[in-house]
NUKOLSE-787154 format. One record per residue (C-alpha): residue in one letter; x, y, z negated. Coordinates in pm, whole numbers, m for minus. Layout:
N
a  X  Y  Z
...
END
This chain:
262
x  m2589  8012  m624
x  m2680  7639  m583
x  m2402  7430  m281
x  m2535  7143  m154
x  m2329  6902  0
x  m2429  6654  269
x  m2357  6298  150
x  m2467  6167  458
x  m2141  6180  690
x  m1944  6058  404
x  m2189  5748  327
x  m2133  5701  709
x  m1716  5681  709
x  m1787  5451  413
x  m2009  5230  608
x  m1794  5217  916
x  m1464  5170  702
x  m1641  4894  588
x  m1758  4796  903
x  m1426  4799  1025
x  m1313  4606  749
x  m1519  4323  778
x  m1436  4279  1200
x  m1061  4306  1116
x  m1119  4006  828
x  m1286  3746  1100
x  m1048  3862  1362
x  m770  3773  1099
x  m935  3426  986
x  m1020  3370  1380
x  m674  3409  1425
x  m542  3167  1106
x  m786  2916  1222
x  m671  2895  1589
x  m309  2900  1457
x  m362  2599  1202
x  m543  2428  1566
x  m189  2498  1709
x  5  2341  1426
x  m237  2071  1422
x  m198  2019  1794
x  163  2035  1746
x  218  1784  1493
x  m31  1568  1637
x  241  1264  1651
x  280  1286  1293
x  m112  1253  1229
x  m177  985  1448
x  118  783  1310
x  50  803  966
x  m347  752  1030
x  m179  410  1227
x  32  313  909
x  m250  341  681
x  m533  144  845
x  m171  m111  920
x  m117  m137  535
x  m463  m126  419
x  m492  m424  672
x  m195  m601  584
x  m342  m582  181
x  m672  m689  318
x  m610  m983  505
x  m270  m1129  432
x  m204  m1012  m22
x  m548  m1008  m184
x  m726  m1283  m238
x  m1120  m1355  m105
x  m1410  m1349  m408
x  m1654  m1545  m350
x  m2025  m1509  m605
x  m2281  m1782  m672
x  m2597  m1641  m811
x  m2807  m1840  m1085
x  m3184  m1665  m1150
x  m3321  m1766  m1455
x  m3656  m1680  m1631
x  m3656  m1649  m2019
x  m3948  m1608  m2237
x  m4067  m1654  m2595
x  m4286  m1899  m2761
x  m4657  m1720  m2787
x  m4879  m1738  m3101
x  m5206  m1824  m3048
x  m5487  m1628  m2956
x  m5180  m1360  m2721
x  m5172  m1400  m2307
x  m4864  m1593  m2222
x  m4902  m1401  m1884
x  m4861  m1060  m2070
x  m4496  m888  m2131
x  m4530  m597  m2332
x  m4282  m285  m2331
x  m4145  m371  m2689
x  m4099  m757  m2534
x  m3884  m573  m2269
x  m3686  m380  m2486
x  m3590  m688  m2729
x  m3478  m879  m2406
x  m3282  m565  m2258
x  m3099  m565  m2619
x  m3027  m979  m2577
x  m2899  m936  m2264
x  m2554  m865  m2445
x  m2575  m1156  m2646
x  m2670  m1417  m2346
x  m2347  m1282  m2209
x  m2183  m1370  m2498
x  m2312  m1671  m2511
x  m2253  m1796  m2138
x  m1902  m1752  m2199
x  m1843  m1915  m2507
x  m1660  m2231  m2535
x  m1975  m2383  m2654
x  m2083  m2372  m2291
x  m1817  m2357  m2085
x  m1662  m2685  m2227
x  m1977  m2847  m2193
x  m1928  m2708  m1826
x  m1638  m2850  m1833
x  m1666  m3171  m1955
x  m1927  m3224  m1726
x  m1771  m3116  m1421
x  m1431  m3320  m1546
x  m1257  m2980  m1508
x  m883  m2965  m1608
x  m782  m2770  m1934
x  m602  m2495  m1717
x  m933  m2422  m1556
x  m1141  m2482  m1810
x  m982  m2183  m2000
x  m991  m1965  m1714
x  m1397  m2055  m1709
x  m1536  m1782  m1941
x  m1391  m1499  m1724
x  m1556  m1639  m1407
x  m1874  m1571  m1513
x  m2089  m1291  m1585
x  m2485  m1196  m1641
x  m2710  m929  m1606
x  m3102  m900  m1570
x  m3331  m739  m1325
x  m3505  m398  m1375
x  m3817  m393  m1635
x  m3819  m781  m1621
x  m3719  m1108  m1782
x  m3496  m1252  m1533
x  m3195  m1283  m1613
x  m2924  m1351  m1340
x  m2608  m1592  m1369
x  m2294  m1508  m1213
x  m2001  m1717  m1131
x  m1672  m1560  m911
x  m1398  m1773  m750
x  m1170  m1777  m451
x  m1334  m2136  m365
x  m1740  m2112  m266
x  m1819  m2449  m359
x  m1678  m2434  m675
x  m1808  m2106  m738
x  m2190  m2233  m668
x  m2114  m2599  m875
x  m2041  m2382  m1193
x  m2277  m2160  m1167
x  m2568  m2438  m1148
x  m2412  m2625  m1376
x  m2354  m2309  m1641
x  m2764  m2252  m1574
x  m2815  m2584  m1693
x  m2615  m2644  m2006
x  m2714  m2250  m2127
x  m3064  m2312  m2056
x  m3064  m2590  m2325
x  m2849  m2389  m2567
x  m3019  m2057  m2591
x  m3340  m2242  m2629
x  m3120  m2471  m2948
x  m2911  m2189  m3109
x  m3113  m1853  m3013
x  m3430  m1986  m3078
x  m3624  m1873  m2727
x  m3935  m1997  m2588
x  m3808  m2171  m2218
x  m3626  m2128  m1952
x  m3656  m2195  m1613
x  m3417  m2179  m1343
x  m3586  m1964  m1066
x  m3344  m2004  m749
x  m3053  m2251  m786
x  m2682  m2103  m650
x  m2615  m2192  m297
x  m2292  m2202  m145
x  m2180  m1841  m33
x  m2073  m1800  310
x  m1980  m1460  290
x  m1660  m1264  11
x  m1772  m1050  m209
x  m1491  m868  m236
x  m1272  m735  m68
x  m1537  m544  137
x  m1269  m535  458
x  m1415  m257  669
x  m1433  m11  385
x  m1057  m108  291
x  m964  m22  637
x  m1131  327  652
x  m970  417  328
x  m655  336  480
x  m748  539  787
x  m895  848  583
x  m585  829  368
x  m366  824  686
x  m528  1077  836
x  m490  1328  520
x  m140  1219  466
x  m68  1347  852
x  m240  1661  797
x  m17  1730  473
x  306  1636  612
x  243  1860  983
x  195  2174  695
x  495  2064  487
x  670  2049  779
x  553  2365  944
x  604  2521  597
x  980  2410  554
x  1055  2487  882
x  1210  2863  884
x  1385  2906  1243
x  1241  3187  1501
x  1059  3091  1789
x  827  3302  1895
x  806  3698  1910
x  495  3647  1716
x  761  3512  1401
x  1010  3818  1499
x  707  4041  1474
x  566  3860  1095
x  959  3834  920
x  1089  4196  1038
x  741  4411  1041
x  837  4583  1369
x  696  4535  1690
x  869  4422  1963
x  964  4609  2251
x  1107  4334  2520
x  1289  4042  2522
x  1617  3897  2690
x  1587  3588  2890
x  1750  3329  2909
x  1942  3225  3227
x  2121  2928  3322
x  2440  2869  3380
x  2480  2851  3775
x  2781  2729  3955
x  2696  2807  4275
x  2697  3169  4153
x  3044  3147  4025
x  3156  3019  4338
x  3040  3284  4510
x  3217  3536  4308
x  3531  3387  4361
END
């Protein structure tokens, strides 16, 4: 004698359990996220003062402690001597590669004393300054090419675009003497920046608001989190478990009423 049993009904309780489930889990994170609103709401002074401090201090750092960068920009073209019989005009990929692989060794060579106290010199800098010379200046190249790009930082413009035409200059004559290249030709000249490089002000100040901002949203939860008195019956209701039945108001203290009385 064979039983069959219907699995139907019971795949059905197992769908609506889960059913069930699943509406009870968004009511519950409809309700967390509605709560944290609340809490947000709440401790909305704390936000909004912190967000204030932080753009304030990221201000203050901006404007008034570091000091403006200013860059003067040198392009330079650099090629090799050609035998005969080869295109001049041509740059092969293996020419490309050699000068990617000297680009290290120009920048070596830009800040070596062999050119910056000929900078110096030149300029009639003092010996503080003339020490400090190397570090101002960097170089790179442009993508695939053979321009190379001289860069000189200081807190002065003019100063920074002097040095960096005049570092062009003497390193043009010494990488063709000690490295043994072709020519060089100074492209574009430095001109006098009008405009920092660094700091880049309104991204310091929205840091400093984003920071704020974050900084109020931690401290309303910290607060929230450290704060254990009752006052709602929802708190009654989540530290004891049970569910209220009524509450006792609160009255006033009336003296007319006690007059009254008497």
């Amino acid at each position: 004698m064979t039983v069959q049993i219907d699995k139907q009904p019971l795949y059905s309780y197992h769908v609506c359990k889960l059913f069930h489930w699943r509406i009870y889990t968004l009511e519950s994170e409809t309700i967390d996220l509605l709560q944290m609103m609340r809490l947000l709401k709440k401790r909305l002074w704390a936000i909004i003062l912190l967000a204030v401090l932080g753009i304030s201090l990221s201000g203050i750092y901006t404007f008034f402690i570091v000091d403006e960068t200013y860059n003067a920009d040198v392009l330079l073209y650099i090629w090799q001597e050609r035998t005969v019989g080869e295109d001049p005009q041509m740059i092969s990929s293996a020419d490309l590669a050699v000068f990617s692989q000297l680009v290290s060794d120009y920048q070596v060579l830009a800040q070596s004393r062999l050119v910056t106290q000929r900078v110096a010199d030149e300029l009639d800098l003092d010996p503080v300054t003339a020490s400090r010379l190397g570090n101002k200046v960097s170089v790179g190249t442009k993508s695939s090419t053979r321009h190379l790009t001289i860069t000189v930082s200081d807190t002065d413009p003019v100063f920074a675009s002097t040095v960096a035409n005049k570092v062009s200059e003497v390193f043009s004559q010494v990488v063709v003497e000690k490295m043994g290249a072709g020519n060089v030709n100074i492209i574009d000249p430095a001109i006098t920046p009008t405009r920092p490089a660094f700091p880049n002000k309104q991204l310091n100040l929205a840091i400093g608001l984003v920071l704020g901002l974050m900084l109020g949203v931690g401290l309303a939860f910290l607060i929230e989190f450290l704060d254990t008195t009752v006052k709602t019956p929802d708190d009654v209701e989540s530290i004891t478990g049970f569910t209220m039945l009524g509450a006792i108001p609160e009255f006033e203290h009336d003296p007319l009423l006690d007059e009254g009385r008497h």
